[in-house]
N, C-alpha and C positions, 0 to 999 in steps of 0.2 A: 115619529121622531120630530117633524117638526110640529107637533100640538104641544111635546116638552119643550121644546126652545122658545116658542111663544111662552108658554107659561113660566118659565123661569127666566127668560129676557135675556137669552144668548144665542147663539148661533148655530144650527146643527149642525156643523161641523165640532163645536163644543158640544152637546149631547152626546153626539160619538164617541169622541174621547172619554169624557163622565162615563159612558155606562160599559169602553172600555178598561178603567183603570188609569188612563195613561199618567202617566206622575208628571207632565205639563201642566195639565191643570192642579190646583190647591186643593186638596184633600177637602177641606171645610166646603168648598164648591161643588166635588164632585161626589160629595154626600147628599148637600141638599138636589142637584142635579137628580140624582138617585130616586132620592125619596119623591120627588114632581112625578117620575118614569110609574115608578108604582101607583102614584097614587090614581094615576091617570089611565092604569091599567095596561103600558106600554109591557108589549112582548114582541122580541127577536122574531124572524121569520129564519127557521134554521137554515135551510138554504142559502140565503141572502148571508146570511152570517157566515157563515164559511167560503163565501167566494169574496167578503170584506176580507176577511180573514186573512187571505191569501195574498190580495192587494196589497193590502197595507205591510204585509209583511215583504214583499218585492218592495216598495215605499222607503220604506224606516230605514235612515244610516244607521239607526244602534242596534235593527237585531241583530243577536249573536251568530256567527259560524262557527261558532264554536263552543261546547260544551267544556265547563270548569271540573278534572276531576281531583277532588281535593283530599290530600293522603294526609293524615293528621298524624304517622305512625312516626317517632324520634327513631334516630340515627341508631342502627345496633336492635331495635325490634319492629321493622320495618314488617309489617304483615303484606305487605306487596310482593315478599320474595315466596308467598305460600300459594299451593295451588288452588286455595279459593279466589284470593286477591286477584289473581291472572287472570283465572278464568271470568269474574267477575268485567275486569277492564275491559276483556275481548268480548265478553258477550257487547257490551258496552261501547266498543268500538265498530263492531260490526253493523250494528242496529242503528248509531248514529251516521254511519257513512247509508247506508240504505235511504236515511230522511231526511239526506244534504247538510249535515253536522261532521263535526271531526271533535273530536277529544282531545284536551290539552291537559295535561296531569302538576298540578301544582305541589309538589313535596314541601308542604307548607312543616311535618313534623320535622324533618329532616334538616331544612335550611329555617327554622328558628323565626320564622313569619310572624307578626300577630297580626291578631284577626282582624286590626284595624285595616292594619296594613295590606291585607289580603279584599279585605273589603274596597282599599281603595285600587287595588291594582284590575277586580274585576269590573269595576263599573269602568275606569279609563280603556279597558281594552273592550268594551264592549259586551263583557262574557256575563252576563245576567241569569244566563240557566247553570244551573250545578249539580253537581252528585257526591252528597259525602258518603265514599264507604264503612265498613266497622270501623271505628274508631277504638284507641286503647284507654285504658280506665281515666288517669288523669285529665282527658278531652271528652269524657261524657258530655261534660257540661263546655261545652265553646262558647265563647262569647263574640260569637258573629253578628253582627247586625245586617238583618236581611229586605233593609230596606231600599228600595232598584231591582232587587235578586226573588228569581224563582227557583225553588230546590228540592230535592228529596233525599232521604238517605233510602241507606240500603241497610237491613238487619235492624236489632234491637237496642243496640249500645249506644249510638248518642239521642241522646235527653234534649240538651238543649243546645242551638235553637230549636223551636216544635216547627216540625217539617213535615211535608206529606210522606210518607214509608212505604218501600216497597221489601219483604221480607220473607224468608220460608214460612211455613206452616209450621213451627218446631211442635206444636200440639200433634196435629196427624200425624207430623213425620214418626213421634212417639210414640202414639197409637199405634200404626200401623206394624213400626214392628215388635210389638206386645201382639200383635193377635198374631203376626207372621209367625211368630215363634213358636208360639202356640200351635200351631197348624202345622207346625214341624216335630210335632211332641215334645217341645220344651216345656216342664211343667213349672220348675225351680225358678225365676227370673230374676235373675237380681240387677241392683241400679246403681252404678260409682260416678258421684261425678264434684268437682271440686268447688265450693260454695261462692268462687270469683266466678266460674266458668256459669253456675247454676245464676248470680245477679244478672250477667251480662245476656242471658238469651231470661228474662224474667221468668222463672220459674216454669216456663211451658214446659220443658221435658220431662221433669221430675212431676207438675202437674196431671198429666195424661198419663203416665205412669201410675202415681195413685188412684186415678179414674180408672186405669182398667182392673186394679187388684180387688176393689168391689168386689166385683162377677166370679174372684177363682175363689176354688176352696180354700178353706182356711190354711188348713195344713200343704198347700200349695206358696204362702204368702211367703215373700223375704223383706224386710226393710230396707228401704234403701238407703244408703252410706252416702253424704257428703264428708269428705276429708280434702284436707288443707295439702300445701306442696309436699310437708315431709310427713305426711298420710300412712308410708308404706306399712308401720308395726299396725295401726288400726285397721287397715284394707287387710291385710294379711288374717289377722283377729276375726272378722267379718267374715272374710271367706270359711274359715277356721268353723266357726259358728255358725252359719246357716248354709253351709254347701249347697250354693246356686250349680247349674249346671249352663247356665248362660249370662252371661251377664253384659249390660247395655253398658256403653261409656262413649265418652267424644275427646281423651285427650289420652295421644300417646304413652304421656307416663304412666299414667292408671294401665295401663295394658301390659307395663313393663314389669307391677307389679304383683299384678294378677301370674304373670308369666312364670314367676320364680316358685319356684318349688317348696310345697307346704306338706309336710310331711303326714299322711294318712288322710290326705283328700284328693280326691280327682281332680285332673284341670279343664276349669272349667271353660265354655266355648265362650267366644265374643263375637256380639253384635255393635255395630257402630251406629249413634246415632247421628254421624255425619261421614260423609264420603271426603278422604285429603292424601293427596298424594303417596303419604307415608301408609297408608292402608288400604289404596285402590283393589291389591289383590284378597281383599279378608271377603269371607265365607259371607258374612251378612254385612249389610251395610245400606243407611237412607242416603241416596244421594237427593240432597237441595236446590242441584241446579244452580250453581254461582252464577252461569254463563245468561241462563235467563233473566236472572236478578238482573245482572248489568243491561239486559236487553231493555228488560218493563223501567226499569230506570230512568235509561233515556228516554222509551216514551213519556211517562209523566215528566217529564220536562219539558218536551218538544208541545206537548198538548199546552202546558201551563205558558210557554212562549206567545204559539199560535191567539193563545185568550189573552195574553199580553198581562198577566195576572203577575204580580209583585210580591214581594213582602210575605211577612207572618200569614201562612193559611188562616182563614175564620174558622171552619172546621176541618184540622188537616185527616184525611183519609189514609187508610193502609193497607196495600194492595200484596195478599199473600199467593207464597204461589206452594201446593202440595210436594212433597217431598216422594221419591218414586224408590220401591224398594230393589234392593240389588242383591245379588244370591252368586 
């Protein structure tokens, strides 16, 4: 460290900083800082680095104690009041008080925030690490500016800003219960799910589902059905038509209409391709684990803190977690 500070003609106490990030120094500076480090063939001693690490974070007035969790959900569809959202905050809660963090929940959808303003309330309070949960359609795309701020979301719904991700597996979770079913002598499978609900988790579910119908016999195969809110006459049609004898879905109403009675067909069993309050007691079902989402969460927070790491990821990562079947 100090071969770079000679060579770039500052102080290692500035090299420090440069090859931590820290936004005191000028970006333009701790680029070229950067490039001297490399060039010069400078590498960390892990060790060393993590006992700085730890210093400098007892040091710093502005790390955060506290973790931003930011609810983007308007007033009247508050997804906070669902038992993924709880479970989620509590996983999230608990894991942050373990690694000397607390949670502070900003209801930015609710009390009508913008993002500037949200932007400015978390650099004055100090809150620089954050967790945005699922967001609802109109807030795919936020216009946060994440420059000071380290963050992640959780699930596949907000877009933008690009954040590092921590998410279910919704691929496996679907896989898994395609061959469960299977293994259950389900031979018929069939798939409903509504073409908002199919953008919002990008196409994995219904993906992995066509991935397994490959492998079955033909005369085993059923199409699967995306339909809209007022879906029921064509879902009703479908079932009508190729009489599944199980059939996958992840929103209550589909289940209400599968429910109703269709005259010269059996009814058919349901599998959930998520675990939620309103269906804890069903026969099959992937639970995703909300509570460890919120958990892995706050670690990639608490890690991206500790490296003092800022702003827009350069290549943001996404950290999934398998989905566990339930019977």
């Amino acid at each position: 460290m100090a071969s770079v500070a000679r060579a770039a003609g500052v102080a290692t106490s500035t090299v420090s900083k440069a090859l931590r990030e820290d936004p005191t120094i000028p970006p333009a500076r701790r680029a070229e800082i950067q490039q001297i480090a490399q060039r010069l063939g400078y590498r960390p001693n892990p060790m060393v680095a993590a006992l700085m690490a730890r210093l400098h974070s007892r040091r710093r007035r502005n790390d955060p104690h506290h973790i931003a969790w930011i609810d983007l959900w308007p007033e009247g569809q508050e997804a906070s009041r669902t038992s993924d959202f709880k479970e989620m905050l509590r996983g999230a809660n608990e894991r942050a008080a373990e690694l000397g963090y607390q949670i502070e929940v900003h209801r930015v959808g609710r009390e009508g925030t913008s993002a500037a303003r949200l932007h400015h309330i978390l650099i004055s309070r100090s809150q620089w690490g954050l967790i945005i949960p699922p967001v609802p359609r109109e807030a795919m795309a936020y216009p946060l500016d994440l420059e000071g701020l380290s963050g992640v979301t959780i699930g596949t719904s907000l877009h933008q800003p690009v954040m590092h991700r921590v998410a279910s597996n919704l691929f496996q979770g679907s896989q898994l219960a395609c061959r469960k079913l299977r293994a259950h002598g389900f031979r018929r499978i069939g798939f409903v799910l509504s073409p908002a609900m199919n953008e919002r988790v990008e196409e994995k579910w219904l993906g992995a589902f066509l991935a397994e119908q490959v492998s079955w016999p033909r005369a085993e195969v059923v199409p699967p059905l995306l339909v809209d809110a007022e879906g029921e006459r064509p879902c009703q049609q479908w079932r009508r038509r190729w009489r599944p004898d199980v059939v996958l879905l992840a929103e209550p109403h589909v289940a209400a209409w599968l429910a109703r009675h269709v005259r010269g067909t059996p009814q058919p069993a349901v599998a959930w391709l998520r675990r939620i309050e309103a269906i804890a007691r069903a026969a099959f079902a992937i639970d995703t684990r909300p509570d460890k989402m919120g958990a892995a969460a706050v670690e990639v927070v608490v890690a991206q803190i500790h490296r003092n790491e800022r702003g827009r990821p350069a290549i943001p990562h996404i950290l999934l977690l398998d989905g566990v079947w339930c019977e």
